[in-house]
C-alpha positions, 0 to 999 in steps of 0.5 A: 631381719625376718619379714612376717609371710602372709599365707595366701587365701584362696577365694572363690567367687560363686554366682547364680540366678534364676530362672524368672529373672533372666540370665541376661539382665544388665548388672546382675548377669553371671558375668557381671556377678563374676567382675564385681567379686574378682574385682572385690578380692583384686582389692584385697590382694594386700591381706593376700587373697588370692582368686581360684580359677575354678568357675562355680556358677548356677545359671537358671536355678532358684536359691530355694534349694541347694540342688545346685550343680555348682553350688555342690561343686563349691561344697566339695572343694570346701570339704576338701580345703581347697577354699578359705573365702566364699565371696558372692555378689548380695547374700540371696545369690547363695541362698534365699532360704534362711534354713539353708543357709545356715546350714551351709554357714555351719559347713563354712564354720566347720572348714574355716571358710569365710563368707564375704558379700560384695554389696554387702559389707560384712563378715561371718567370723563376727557376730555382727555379721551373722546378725546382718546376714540373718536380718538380710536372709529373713527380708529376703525369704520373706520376698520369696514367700510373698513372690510363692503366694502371688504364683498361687493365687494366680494359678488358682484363679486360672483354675476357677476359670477353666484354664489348662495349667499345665503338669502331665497332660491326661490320655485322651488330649493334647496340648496346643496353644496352652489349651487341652484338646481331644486326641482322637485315638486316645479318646477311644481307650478312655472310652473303653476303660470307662465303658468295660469298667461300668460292664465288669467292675473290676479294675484287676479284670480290666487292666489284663484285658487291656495289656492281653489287646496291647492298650498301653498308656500315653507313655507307651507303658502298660496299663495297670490296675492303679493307672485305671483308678486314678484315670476313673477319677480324673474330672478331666473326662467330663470337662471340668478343671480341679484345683484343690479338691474344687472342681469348676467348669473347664475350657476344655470338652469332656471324652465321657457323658456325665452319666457314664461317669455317675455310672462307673462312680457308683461302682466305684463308691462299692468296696471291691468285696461287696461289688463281688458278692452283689453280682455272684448270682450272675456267676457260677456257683463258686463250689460247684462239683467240689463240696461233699457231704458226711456221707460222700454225697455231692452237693449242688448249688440252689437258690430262692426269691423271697420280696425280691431278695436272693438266697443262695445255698448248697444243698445234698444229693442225699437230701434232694433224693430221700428227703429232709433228714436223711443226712446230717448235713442237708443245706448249707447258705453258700456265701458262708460256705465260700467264705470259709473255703476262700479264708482257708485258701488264705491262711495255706498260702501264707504258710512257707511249706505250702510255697516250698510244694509249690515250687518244687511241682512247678519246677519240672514244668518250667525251669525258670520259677524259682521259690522266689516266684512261688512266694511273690505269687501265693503272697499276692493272691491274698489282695488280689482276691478281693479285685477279682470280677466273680467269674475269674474268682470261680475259675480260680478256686476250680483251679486250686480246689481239689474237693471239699469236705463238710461235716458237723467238725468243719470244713477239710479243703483238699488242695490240687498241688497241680492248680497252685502251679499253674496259678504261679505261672499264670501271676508271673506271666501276668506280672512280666 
């Protein structure tokens, strides 16, 4: 007489819980989570489930996502088919968002893996089960949703009060008794930031000075120029807390005067192109000993006043020595002239053979620059121009600018192939 054999089904038992709740309540701990299911499949022995020894146990992890440890391990021996039941003591154990958890019935329904809950009597394979199971997750993401809010508005009503509630804790403080206060010696580098920012206006200018004095952030990593940006817009600095683009009176004191701060903000609110134009008077002219007339004569920077208003211009040697009219080319307004140069310095670094010059003259003086470097470096200059403070821009086109040509056909830019390395060398070391 042959008997009919039951293949053995192999169960795994699955717990978890969360980190507001407490790993150690009564009833609901991993532990208690764990005997109710093995006790569960222990009753089921006749339709052959049999318990897998491996443990798959998330402790102190939300069900709102499945970055689980153990909830990845069970889904790899699942893919293996080293599991036939998943069985877990109430549904949000495994999951309390619906989306999720569809997705992990769908790796269940892909391996022939059953779900059973405890507490809960139903089955995946039906489709009574899967609408008790989709009624039960929809309350419990609901839960979840209302419990998010209430966090939220509590935050929110600490913030309206001041309150320090925590994230990364700004240059400048520390954290004691869950209240910011002032760290003296980083104090100082906020000051500094804000203080050089309000004199230079140039985020570029400033991030090198502090790296060259060895100003490095809370962290112990340079400053860089995005790091000053975000740090000049923090309302931190002036005491105040900012929940959601609101800013309120904080509990904590400010590093800065409010004044320093609508200094540096009415820089800041200039685009970095006009904050250079607005203080190019103060600054050597940006062609000077470079630009040269039709005639071969030099032309040397001017200007003139009129109501308050500054004119800058370039005007012949020629013309200044024999008068109007002697060259067909006698003045020029500087800031289009300038321009032009610094366009056309644009457009020749974008050019691959300009890179491959460049590389190839900058070899012999330092080994190490690759073509790589060469690109990275010229590639660069185009958006860093516009961050540069005036006097580094004037010392970089004397670097680069070899002469430069004007005639009633245009402008010719003569390169020093010489400048363009050492500009390499200088953004590579500036870059390490």
């Amino acid at each position: 007489m042959n008997k009919e054999i039951k293949r053995k089904l192999r169960c795994a038992v699955y717990t978890r819980k969360s980190s507001e709740e407490g790993l150690e309540q009564e009833f609901n701990s991993l532990h208690a989570q764990r005997e109710a299911c093995e006790a569960y499949i222990a009753s089921q022995r006749s339709e052959g489930w049999a318990l897998i020894r491996e443990h798959y146990d998330d402790g102190g992890v939300s069900g709102g996502t499945l970055e689980r440890p153990g909830l990845k391990l069970l889904l790899a021996d699942i893919e293996e088919g080293l599991i036939d039941v998943v069985v877990v003591y109430k549904i949000d154990r495994l999951s309390r968002s619906l989306m999720d958890f569809s997705k992990l019935v769908e790796v269940f329904d892909r391996n022939n893996v059953t779900f059973v809950s405890v507490t809960q009597s139903f089955n995946t394979t039906t489709s009574m089960g899967r609408l008790t199971l989709n009624i039960l997750l929809s309350f419990a993401q609901f839960e979840r949703e209302v419990t998010g809010e209430r966090i939220r508005d509590k935050i929110a009503a600490s913030r309206k009060k001041g309150m320090w509630m925590g994230g990364t804790v700004p240059l400048g403080y520390d954290v004691k008794d869950r209240r910011l206060v002032i760290n003296k010696s980083e104090a100082k580098t906020v000051r500094l930031v804000f203080e050089r920012f309000a004199e230079i206006g140039s985020a570029t200018v400033l991030a090198r000075e502090l790296r060259a004095n060895g100003t490095t952030t809370k962290q112990d990593k340079p400053i860089t120029k995005n790091y000053i940006y975000r740090l000049l817009n923090n309302r931190v600095y002036i005491g105040e807390a900012v929940h959601k683009g609101q800013s309120y009176p904080g509990q904590h004191k400010g590093i800065i005067t409010r004044k320093l701060w609508e200094k540096v903000h009415a820089i800041l609110r200039t685009s970095p192109r006009k904050r250079a134009s607005n203080t190019r008077a103060q600054t050597p002219a940006l062609l000077r000993g470079l630009l040269f007339g039709p005639d071969g004569a030099a032309f040397s920077p001017s200007h003139t006043r009129k109501k308050d208003r500054l004119y800058r211009y370039y005007v012949s040697q020629t013309v200044l020595k024999h008068g109007a009219g002697t060259c067909p080319v006698g003045r020029v307004p500087a800031g289009e002239i300038e321009t032009a140069v610094v366009d056309q310095l644009r457009a020749v670094f974008r050019q691959p053979e300009i890179i491959m010059g460049t590389w190839k003259v900058a070899k012999p003086h330092d080994a190490s620059i690759t073509e790589a470097d060469a690109r990275e470096a010229l590639m660069h200059f185009d958006p860093l121009w516009d961050e540069l403070f005036p006097v580094e821009q004037a010392r970089i086109v004397q670097l680069l600018v070899e002469r430069v040509d004007i005639g009633l056909g245009g402008l010719d830019v003569r390169l020093r192939i010489d400048g363009l390395s050492r500009l390499v060398c200088e953004m590579r070391e500036a870059a390490a």
